[in-house]
Biopython code that builds the backbone (N, CA, C, O; Angstrom):
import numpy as np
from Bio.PDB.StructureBuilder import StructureBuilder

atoms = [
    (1, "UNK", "N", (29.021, -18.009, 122.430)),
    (1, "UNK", "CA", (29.999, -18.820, 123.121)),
    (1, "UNK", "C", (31.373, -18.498, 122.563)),
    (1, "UNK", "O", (31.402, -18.014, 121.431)),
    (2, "UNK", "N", (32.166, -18.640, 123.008)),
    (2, "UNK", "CA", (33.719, -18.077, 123.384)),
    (2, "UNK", "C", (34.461, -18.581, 121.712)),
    (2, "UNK", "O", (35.314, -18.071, 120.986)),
    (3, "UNK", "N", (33.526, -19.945, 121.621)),
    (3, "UNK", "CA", (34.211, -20.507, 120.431)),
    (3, "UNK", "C", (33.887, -20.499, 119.199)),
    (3, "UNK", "O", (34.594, -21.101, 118.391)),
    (4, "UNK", "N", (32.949, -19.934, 118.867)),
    (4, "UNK", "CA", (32.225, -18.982, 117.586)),
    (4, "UNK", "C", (32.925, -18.561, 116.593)),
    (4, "UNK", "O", (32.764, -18.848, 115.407)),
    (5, "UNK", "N", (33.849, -17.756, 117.140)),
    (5, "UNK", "CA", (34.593, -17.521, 115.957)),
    (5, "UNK", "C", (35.415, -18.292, 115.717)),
    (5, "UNK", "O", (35.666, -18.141, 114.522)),
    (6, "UNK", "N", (36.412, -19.553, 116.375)),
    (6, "UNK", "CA", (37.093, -20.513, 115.848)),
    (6, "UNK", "C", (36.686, -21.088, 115.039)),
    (6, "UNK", "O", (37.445, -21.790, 114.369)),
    (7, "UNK", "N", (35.290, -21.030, 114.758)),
    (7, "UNK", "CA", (34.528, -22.045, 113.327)),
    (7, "UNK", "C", (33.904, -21.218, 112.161)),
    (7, "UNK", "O", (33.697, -21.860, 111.132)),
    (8, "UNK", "N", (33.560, -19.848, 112.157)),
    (8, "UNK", "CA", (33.344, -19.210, 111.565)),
    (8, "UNK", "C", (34.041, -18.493, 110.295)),
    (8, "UNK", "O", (34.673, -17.479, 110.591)),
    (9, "UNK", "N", (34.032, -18.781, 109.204)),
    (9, "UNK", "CA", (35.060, -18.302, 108.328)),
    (9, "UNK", "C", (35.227, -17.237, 108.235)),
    (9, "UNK", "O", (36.248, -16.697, 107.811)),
    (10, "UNK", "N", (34.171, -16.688, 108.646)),
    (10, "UNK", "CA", (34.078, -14.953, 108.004)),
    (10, "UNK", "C", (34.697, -13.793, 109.308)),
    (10, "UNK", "O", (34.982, -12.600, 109.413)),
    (11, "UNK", "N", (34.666, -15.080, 110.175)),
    (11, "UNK", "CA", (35.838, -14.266, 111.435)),
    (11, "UNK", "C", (37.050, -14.877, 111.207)),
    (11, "UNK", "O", (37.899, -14.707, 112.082)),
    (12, "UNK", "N", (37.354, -15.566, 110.222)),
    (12, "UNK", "CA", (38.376, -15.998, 109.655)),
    (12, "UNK", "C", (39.232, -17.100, 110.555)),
    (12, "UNK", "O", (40.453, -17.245, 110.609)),
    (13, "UNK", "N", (37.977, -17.966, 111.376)),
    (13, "UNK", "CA", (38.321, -19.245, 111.586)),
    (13, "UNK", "C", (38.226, -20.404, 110.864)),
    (13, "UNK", "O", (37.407, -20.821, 110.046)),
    (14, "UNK", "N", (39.411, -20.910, 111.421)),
    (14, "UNK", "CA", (39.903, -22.305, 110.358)),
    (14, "UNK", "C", (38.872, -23.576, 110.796)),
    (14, "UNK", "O", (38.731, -24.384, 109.878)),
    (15, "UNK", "N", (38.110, -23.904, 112.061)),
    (15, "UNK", "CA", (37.525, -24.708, 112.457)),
    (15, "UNK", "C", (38.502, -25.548, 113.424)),
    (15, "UNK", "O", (39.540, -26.066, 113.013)),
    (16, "UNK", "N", (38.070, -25.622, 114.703)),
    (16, "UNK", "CA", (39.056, -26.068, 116.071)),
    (16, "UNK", "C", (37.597, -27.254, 116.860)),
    (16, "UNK", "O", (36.997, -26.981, 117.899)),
    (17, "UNK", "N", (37.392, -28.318, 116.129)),
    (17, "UNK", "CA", (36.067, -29.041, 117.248)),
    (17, "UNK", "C", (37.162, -29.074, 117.725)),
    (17, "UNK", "O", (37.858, -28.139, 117.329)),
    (18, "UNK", "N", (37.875, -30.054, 118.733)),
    (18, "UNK", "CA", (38.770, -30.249, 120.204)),
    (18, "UNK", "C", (38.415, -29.080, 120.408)),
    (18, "UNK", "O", (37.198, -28.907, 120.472)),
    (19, "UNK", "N", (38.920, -28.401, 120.505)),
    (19, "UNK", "CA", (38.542, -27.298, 121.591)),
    (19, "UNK", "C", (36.805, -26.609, 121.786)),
    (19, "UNK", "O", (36.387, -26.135, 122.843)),
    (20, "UNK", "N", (36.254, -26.680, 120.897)),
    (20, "UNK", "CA", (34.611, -26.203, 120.549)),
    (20, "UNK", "C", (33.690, -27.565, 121.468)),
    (20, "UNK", "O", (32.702, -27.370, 122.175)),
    (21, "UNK", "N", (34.225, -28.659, 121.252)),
    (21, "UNK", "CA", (33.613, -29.653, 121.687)),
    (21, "UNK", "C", (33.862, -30.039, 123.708)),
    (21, "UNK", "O", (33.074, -30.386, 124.588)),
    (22, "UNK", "N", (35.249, -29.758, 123.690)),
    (22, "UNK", "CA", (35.619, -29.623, 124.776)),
    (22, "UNK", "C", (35.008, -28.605, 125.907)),
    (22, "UNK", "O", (34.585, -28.965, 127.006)),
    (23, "UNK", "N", (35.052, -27.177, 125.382)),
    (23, "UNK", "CA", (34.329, -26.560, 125.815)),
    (23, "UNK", "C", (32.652, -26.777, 126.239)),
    (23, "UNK", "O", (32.130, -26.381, 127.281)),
    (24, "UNK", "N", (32.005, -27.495, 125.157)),
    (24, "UNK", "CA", (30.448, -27.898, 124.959)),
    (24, "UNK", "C", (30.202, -28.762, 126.175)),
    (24, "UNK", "O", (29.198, -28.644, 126.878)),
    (25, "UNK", "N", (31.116, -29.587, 126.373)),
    (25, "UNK", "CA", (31.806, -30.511, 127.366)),
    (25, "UNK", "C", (31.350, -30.146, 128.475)),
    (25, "UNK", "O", (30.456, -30.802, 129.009)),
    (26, "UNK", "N", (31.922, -28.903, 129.116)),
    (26, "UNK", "CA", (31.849, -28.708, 130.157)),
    (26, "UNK", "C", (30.720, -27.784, 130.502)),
    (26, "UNK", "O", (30.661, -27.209, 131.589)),
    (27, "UNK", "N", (29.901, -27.665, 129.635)),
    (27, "UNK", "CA", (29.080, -26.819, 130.073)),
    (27, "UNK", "C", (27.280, -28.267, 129.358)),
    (27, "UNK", "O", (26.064, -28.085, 129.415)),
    (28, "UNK", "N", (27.589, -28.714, 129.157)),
    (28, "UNK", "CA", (26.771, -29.769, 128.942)),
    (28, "UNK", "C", (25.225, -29.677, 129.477)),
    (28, "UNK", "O", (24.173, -29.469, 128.873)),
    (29, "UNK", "N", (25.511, -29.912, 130.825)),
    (29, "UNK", "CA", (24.275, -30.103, 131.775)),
    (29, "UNK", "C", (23.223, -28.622, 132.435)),
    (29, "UNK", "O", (22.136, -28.543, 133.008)),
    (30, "UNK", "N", (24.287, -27.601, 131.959)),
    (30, "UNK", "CA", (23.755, -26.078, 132.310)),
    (30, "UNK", "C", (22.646, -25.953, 131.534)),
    (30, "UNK", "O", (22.595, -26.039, 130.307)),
    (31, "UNK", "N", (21.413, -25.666, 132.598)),
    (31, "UNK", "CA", (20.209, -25.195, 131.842)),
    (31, "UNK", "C", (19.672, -23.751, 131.496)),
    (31, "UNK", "O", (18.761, -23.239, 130.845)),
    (32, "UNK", "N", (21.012, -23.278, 132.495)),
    (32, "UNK", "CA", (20.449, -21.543, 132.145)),
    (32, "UNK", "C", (20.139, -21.610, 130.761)),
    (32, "UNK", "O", (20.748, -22.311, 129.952)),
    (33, "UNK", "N", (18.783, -20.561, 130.401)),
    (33, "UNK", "CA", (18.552, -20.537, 129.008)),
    (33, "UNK", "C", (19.569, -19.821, 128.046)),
    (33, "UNK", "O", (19.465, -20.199, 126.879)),
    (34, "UNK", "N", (20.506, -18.891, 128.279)),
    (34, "UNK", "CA", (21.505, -18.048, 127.554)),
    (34, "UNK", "C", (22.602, -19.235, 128.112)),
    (34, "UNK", "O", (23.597, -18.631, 127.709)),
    (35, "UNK", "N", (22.958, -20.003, 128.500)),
    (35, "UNK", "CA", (24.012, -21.102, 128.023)),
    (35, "UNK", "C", (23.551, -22.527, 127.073)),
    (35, "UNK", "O", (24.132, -23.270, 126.282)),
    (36, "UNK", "N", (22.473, -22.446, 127.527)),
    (36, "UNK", "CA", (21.376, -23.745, 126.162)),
    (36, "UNK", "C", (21.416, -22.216, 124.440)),
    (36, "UNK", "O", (21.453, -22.437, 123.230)),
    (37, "UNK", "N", (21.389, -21.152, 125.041)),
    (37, "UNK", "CA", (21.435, -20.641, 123.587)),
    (37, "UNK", "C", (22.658, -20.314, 122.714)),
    (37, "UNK", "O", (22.703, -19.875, 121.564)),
    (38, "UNK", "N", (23.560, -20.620, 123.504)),
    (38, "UNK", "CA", (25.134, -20.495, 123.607)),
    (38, "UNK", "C", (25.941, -21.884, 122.883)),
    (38, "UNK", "O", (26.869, -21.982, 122.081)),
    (39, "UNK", "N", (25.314, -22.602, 123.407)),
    (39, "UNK", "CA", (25.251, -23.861, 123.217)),
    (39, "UNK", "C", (25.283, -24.430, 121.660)),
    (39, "UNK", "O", (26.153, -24.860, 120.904)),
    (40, "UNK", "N", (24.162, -24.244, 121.611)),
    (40, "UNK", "CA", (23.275, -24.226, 120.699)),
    (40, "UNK", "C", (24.105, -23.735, 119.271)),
    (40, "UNK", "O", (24.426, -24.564, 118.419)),
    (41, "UNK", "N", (24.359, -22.490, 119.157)),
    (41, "UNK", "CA", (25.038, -21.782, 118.350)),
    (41, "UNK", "C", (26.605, -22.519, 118.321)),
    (41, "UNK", "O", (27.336, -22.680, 117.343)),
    (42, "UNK", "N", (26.819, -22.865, 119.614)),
    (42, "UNK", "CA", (28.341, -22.991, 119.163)),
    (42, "UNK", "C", (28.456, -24.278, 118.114)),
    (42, "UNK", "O", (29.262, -24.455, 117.201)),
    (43, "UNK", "N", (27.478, -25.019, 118.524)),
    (43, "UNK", "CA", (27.348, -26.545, 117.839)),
    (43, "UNK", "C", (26.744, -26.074, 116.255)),
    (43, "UNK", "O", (27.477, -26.254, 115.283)),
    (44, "UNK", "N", (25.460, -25.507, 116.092)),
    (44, "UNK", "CA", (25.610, -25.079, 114.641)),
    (44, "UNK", "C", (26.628, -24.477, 114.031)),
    (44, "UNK", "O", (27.138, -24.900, 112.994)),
    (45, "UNK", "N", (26.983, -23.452, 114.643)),
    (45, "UNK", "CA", (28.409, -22.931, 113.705)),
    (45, "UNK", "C", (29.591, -24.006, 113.463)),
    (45, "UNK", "O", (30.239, -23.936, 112.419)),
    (46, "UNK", "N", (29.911, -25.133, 114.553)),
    (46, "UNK", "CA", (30.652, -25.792, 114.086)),
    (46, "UNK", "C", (29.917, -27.221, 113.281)),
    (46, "UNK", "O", (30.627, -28.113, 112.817)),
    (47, "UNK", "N", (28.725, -27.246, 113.226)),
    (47, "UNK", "CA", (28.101, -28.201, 112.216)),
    (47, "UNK", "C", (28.273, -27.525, 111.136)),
    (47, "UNK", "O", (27.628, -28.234, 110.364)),
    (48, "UNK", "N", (28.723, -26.556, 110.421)),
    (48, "UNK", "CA", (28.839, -26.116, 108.902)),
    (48, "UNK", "C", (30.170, -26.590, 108.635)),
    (48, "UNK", "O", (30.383, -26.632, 107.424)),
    (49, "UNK", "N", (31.324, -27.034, 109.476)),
    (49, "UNK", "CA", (32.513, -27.656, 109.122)),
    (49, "UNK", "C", (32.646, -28.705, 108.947)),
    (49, "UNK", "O", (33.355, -29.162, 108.050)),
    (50, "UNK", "N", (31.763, -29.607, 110.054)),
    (50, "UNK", "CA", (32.401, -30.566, 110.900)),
    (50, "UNK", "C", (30.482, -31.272, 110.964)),
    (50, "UNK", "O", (29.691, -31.113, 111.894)),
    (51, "UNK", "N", (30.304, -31.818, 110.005)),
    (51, "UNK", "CA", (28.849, -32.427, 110.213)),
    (51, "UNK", "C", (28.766, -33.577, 110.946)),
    (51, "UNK", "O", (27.988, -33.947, 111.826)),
    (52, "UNK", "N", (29.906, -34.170, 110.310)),
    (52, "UNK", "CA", (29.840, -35.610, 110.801)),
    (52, "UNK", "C", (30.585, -35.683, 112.052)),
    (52, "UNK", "O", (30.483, -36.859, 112.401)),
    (53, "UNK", "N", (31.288, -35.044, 112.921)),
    (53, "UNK", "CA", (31.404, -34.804, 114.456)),
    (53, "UNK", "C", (30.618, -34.559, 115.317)),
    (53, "UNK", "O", (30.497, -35.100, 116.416)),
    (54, "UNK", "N", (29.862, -33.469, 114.722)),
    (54, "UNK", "CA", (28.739, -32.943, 115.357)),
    (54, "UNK", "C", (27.118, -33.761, 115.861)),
    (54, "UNK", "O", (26.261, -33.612, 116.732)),
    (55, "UNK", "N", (27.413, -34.729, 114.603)),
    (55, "UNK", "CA", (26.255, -35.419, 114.940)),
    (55, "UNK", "C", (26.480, -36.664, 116.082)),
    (55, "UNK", "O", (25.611, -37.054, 116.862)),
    (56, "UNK", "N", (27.931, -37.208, 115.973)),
    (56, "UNK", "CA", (28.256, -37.894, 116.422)),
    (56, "UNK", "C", (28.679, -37.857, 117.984)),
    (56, "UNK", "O", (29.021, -38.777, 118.726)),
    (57, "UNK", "N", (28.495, -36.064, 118.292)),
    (57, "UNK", "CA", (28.511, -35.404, 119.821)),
    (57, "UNK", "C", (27.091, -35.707, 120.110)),
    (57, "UNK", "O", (26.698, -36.612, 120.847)),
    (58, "UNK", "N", (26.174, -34.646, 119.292)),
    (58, "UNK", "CA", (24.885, -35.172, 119.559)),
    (58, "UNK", "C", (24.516, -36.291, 119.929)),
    (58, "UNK", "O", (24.334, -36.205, 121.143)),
    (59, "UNK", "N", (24.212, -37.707, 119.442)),
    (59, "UNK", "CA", (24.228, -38.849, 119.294)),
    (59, "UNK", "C", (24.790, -39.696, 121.250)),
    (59, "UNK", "O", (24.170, -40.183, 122.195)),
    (60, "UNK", "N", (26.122, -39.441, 120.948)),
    (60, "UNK", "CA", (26.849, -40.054, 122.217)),
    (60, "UNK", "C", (26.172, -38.919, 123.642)),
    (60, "UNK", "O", (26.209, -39.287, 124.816)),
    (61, "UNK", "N", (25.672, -37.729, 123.254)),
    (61, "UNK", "CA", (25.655, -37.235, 124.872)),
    (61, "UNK", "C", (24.028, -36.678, 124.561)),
    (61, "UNK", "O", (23.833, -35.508, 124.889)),
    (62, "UNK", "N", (23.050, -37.298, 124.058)),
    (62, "UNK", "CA", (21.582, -37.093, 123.380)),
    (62, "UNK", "C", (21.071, -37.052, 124.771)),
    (62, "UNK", "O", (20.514, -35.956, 124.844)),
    (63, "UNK", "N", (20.932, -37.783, 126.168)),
    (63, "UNK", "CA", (20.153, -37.651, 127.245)),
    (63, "UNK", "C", (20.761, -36.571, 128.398)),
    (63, "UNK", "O", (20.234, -36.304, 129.478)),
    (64, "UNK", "N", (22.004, -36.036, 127.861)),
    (64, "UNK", "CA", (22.439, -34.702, 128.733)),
    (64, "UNK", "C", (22.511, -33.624, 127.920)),
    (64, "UNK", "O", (23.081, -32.699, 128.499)),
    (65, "UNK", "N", (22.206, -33.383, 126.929)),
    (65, "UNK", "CA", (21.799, -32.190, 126.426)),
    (65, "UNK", "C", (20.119, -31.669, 126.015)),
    (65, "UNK", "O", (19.245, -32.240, 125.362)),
    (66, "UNK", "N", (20.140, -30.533, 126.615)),
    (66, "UNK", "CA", (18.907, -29.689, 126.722)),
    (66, "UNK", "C", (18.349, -30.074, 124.707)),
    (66, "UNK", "O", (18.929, -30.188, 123.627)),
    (67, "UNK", "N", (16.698, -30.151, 125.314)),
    (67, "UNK", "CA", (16.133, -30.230, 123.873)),
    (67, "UNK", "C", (16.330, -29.382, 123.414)),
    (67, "UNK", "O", (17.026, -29.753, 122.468)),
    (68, "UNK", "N", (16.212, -28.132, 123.334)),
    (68, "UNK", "CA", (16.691, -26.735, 122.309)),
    (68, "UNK", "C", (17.669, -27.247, 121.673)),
    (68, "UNK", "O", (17.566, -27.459, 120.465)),
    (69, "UNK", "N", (18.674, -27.507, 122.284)),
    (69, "UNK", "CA", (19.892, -27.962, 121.149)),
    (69, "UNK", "C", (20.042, -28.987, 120.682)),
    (69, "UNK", "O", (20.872, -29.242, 119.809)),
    (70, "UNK", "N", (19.106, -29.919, 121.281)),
    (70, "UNK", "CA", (19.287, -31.476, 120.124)),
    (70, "UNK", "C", (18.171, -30.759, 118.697)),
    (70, "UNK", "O", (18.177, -30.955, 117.482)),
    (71, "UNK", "N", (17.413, -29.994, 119.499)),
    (71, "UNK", "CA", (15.948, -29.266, 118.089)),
    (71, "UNK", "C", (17.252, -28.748, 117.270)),
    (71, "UNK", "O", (17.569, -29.432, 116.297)),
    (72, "UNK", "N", (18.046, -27.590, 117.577)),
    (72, "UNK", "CA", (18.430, -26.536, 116.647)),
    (72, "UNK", "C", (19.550, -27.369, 115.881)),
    (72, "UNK", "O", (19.897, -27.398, 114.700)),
    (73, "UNK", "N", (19.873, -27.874, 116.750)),
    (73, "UNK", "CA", (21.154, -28.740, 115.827)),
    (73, "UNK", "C", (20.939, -29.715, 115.186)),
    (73, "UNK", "O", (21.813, -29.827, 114.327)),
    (74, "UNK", "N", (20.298, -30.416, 115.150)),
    (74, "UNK", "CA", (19.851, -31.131, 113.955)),
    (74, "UNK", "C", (19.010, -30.928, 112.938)),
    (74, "UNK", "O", (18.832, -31.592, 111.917)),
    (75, "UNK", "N", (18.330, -29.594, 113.455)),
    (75, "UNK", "CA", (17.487, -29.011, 112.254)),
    (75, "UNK", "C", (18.698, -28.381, 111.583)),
    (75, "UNK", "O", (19.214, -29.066, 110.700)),
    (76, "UNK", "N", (19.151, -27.396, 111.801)),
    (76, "UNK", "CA", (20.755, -27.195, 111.090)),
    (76, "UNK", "C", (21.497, -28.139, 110.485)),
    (76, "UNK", "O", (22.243, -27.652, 109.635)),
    (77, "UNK", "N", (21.575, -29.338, 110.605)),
    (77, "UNK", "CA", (22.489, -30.273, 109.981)),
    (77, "UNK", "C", (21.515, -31.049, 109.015)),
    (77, "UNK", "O", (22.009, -31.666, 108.071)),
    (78, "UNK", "N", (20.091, -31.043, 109.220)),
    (78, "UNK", "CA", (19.013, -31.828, 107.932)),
    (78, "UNK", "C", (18.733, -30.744, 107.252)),
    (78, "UNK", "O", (18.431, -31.223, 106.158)),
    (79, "UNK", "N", (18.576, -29.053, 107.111)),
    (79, "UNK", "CA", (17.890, -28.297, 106.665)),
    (79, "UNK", "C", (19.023, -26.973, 106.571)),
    (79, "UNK", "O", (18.485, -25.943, 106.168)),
    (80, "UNK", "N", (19.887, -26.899, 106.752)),
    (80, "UNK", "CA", (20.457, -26.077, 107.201)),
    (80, "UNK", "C", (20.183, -24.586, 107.632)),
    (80, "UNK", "O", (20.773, -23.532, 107.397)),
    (81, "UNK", "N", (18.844, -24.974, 108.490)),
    (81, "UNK", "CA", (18.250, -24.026, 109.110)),
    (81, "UNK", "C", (17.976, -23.746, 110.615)),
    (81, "UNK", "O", (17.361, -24.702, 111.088)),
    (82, "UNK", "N", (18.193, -22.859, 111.455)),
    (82, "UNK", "CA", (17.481, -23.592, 112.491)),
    (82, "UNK", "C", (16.391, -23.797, 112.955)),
    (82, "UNK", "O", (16.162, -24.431, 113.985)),
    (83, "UNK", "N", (15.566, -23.255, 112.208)),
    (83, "UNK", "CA", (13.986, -22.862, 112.756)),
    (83, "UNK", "C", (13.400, -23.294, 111.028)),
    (83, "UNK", "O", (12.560, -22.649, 110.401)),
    (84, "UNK", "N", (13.949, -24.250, 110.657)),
    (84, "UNK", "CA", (13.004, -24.504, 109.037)),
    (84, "UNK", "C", (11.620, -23.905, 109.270)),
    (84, "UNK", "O", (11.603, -22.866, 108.609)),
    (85, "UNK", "N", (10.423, -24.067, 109.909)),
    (85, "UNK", "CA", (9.250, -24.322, 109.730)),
    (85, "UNK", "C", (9.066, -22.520, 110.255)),
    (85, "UNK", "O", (8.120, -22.302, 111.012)),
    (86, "UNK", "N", (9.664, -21.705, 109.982)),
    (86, "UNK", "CA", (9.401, -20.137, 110.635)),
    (86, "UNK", "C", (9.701, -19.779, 109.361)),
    (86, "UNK", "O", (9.279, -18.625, 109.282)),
    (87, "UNK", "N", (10.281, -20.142, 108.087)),
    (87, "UNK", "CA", (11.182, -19.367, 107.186)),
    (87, "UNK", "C", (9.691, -18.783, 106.412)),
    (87, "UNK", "O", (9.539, -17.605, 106.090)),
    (88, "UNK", "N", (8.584, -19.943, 106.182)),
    (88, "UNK", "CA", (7.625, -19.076, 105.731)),
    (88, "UNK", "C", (6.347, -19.068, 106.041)),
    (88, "UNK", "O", (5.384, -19.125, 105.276)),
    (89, "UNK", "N", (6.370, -18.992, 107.261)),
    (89, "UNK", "CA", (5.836, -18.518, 108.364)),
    (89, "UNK", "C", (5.312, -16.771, 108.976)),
    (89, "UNK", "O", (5.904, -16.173, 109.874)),
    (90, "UNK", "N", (4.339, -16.344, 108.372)),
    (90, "UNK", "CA", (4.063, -14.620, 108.532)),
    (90, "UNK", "C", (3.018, -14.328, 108.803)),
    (90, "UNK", "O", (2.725, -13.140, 108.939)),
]
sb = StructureBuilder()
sb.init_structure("model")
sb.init_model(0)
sb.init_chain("A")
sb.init_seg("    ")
for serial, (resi, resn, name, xyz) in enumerate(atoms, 1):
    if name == "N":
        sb.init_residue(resn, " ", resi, " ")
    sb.init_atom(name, np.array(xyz, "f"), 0.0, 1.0, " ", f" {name:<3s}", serial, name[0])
structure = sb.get_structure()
């Protein structure tokens, strides 16, 4: 998603939720699976800044967002993983 690197340090973003969230916004209800995975990512990358926003997006819009991203994003914000239960998993 477009806003990835605004939260990413190592692309040498400072962290922008208004605009990351805004964006999330409008794409909310899209089920294509590459915008739920889009999604998804944009909200973990900005849960490593911004925890306590993030949960609090989650939370307020929990029955219009696709389960993949209520799964990945809160496994990211309790575990800071997204797939905890794969790590040792072989």
């Amino acid at each position: 998603m477009s806003t990835v690197p605004l939260n990413l340090r190592s692309h040498g973003g400072r962290g922008d939720p208004k605009r990351t969230l805004a964006v999330c916004d409008l794409l909310l209800r899209d089920r294509d699976p590459m915008i739920v995975k889009a999604l998804s990512w944009a909200l973990r990358v900005l849960s490593t800044r911004e925890p306590e926003r993030v949960r609090g997006y989650l939370e307020t819009r929990r029955t219009r967002l696709a389960a993949l991203v209520l799964r990945e994003v809160r496994n990211k914000l309790e575990t800071g993983l997204k797939n905890p239960g794969k790590r040792g998993a072989r």
